[in-house]
C-alpha positions as CSV (number, residue, x, y, z in Angstrom):
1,X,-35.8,-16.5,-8.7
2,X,-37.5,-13.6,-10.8
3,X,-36.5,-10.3,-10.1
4,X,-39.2,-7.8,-10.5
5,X,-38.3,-4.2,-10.5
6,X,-41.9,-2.1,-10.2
7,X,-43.7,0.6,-8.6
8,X,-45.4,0.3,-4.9
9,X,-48.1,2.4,-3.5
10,X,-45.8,2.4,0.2
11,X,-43.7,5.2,0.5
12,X,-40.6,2.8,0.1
13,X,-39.4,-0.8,0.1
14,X,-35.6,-0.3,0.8
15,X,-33.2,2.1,0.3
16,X,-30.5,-0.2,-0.9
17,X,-32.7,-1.5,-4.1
18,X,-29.6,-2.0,-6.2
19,X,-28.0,-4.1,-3.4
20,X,-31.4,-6.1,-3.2
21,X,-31.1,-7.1,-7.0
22,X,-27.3,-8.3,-6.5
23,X,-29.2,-10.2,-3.1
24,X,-31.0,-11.8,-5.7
25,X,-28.5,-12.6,-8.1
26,X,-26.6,-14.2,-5.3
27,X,-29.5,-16.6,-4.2
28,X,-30.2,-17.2,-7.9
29,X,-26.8,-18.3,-8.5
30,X,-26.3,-20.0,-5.2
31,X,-22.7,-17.7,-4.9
32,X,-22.6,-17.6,-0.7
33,X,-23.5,-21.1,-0.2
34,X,-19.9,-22.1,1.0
35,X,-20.6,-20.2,4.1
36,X,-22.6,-22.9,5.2
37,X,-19.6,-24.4,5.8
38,X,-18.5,-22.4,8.7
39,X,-20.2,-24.1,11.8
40,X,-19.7,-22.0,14.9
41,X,-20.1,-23.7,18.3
42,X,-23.2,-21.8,19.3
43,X,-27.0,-21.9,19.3
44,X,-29.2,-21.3,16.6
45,X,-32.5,-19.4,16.9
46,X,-33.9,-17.2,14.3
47,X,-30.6,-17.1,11.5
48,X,-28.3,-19.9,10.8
49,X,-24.2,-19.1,11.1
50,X,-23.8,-18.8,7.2
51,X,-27.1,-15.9,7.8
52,X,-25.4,-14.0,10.5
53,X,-22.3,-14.1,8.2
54,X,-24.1,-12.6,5.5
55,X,-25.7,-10.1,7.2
56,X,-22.4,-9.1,8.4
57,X,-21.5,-9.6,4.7
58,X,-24.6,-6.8,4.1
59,X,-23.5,-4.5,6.7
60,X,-20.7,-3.9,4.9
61,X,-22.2,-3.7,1.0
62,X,-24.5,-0.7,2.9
63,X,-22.1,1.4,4.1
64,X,-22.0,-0.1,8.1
65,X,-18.0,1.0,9.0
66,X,-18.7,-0.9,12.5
67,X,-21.1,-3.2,13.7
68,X,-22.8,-0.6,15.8
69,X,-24.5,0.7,13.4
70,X,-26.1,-2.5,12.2
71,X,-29.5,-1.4,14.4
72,X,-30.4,1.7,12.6
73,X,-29.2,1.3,8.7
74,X,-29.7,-2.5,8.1
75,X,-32.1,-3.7,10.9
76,X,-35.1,-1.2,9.8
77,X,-34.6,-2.9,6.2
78,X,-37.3,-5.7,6.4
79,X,-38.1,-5.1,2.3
80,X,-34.3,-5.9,2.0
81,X,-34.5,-8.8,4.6
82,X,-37.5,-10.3,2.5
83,X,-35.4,-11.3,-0.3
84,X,-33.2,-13.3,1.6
85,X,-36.5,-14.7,3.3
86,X,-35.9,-13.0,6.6
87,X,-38.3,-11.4,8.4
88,X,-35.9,-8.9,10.1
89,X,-32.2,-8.0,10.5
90,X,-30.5,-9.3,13.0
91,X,-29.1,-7.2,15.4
92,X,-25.7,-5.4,16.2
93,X,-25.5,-7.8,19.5
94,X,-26.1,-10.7,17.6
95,X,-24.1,-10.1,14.7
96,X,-21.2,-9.2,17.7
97,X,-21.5,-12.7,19.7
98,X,-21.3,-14.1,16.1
99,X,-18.0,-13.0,15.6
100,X,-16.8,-13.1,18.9
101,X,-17.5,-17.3,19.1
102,X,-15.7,-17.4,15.8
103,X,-12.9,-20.2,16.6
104,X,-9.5,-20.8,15.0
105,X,-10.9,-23.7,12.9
106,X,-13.9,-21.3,12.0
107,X,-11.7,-18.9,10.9
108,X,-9.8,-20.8,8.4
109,X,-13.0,-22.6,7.5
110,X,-14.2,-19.1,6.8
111,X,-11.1,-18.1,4.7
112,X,-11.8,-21.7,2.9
113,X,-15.3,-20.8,2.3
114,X,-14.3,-17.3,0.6
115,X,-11.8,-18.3,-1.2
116,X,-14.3,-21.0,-3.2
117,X,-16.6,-17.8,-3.6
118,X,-13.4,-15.7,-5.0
119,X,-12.6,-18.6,-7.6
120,X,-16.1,-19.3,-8.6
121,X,-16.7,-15.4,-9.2
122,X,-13.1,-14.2,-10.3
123,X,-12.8,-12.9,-13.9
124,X,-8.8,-13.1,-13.3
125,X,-9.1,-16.9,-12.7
126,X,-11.7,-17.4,-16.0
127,X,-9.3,-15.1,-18.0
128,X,-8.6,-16.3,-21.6
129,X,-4.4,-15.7,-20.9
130,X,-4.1,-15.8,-24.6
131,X,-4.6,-12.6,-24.8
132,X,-3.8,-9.4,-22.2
133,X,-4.9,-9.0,-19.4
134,X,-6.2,-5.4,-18.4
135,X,-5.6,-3.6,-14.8
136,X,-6.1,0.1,-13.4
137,X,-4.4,0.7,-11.1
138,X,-4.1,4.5,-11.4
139,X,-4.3,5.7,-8.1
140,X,-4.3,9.4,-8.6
141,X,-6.4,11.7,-6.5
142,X,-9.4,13.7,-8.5
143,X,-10.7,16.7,-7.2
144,X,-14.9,16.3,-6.0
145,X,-17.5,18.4,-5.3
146,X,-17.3,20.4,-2.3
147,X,-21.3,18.6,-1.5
148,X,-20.2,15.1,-2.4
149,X,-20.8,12.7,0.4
150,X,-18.0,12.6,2.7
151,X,-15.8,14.9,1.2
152,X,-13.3,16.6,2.7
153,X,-10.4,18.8,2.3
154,X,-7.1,17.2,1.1
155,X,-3.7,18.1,-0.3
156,X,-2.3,17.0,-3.8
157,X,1.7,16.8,-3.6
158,X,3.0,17.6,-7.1
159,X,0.8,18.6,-9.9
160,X,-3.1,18.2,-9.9
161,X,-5.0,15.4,-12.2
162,X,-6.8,17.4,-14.8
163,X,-10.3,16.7,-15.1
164,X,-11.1,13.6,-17.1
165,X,-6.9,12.5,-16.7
166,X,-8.3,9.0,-16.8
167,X,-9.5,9.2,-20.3
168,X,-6.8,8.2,-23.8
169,X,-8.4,11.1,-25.2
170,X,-7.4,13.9,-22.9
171,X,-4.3,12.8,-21.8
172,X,-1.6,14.8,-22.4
173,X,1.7,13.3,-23.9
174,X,3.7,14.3,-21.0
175,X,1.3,12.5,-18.6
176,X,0.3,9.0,-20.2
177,X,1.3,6.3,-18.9
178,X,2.2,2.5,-20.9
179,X,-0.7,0.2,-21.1
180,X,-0.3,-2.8,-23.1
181,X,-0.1,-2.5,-26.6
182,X,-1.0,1.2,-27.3
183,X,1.5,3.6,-25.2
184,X,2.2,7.1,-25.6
185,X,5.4,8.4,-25.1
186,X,5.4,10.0,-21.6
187,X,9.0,11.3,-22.1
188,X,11.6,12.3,-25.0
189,X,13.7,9.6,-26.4
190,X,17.7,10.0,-25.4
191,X,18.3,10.5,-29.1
192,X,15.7,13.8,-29.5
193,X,17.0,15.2,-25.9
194,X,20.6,14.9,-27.5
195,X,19.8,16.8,-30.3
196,X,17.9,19.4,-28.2
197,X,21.4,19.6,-26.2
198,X,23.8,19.8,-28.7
199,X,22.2,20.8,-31.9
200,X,20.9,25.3,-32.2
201,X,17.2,25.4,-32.6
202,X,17.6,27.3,-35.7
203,X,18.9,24.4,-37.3
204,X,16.4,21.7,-36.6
């Protein structure tokens, strides 16, 4: 498949373009196909299981926190539904009974069926353990934009992240953390506290 990224003399396609490329690079690479595996005990009309799963899978990717709201963010998204060869979303109901007829062998043919997508996909599994393996896992709060999407008051306990925290380069000494090879010291050594105790500053 040949992804072509142009302009269009409609007012617009899709809203989720970026999410319609990674549609594309799915198909292309074949990377949900093990969902075909998951056969749930109920009729097929318009979308196969493994399609209904997707979309579900889709709902997610464009921001859907339930399946309610399925009928007015994904369903209108028939540009988005073309690349999967779809002329139309399913909808919430569907997508519901879908789930709801899901069985105990469907569900761990399901978590079968992910987990051969997770280990096809996953850098971790492909890593080259020869060398170190790189994580961030910094989970400190940053301050955002009053405007940004969702935003919303919070509370900080202990001292604020500076701006940019994240980066080598403007962390503090005091604040860095160890990370694999390079460190900065994020505290005094028990020998230069000793002699901060026990020896005059005029001396030192």
């Amino acid at each position: 498949m040949t992804i072509e990224i142009g302009l269009t003399d409609q007012l617009i396609n899709t809203q989720f373009a970026p999410l319609a490329a990674l549609c594309a690079l799915y198909q292309q690479n074949h990377a949900l196909e093990p969902l075909a595996e998951v056969r749930i005990p109920m009729r097929e009309r318009d979308f196969s299981s493994a399609g209904k799963l997707i979309q579900v899978l889709l709902s997610i990717l464009t921001g859907c926190e339930t399946l309610s709201e399925v009928n007015f963010r994904l369903k209108p998204e028939t540009g988005l539904a073309a690349v999967w060869d779809w002329k139309r979303f399913a909808d919430q109901s569907s997508l519901s009974r879908t789930l709801d007829a899901l069985t105990l062998k469907n569900i761990d043919e399901l978590r079968s069926s992910t987990t051969l997508i997770r280990q096809a996909h996953s850098r971790v599994k492909h890593h080259d353990w020869r060398s170190y393996l790189w994580m961030d896992y910094d989970l400190s709060g940053l301050p955002c934009s009053p405007r940004a999407e969702e935003s919303q008051k919070g509370y900080f306990s202990g001292k604020k992240t500076l701006r940019g925290g994240n980066w080598h380069g403007s962390v503090r000494l005091t604040t860095a953390k160890r990370s694999g090879q390079t460190c900065f010291r994020a505290t005094n050594t028990p020998y230069s506290v000793f002699n901060q105790l026990y020896w005059p500053r005029k001396l030192l």
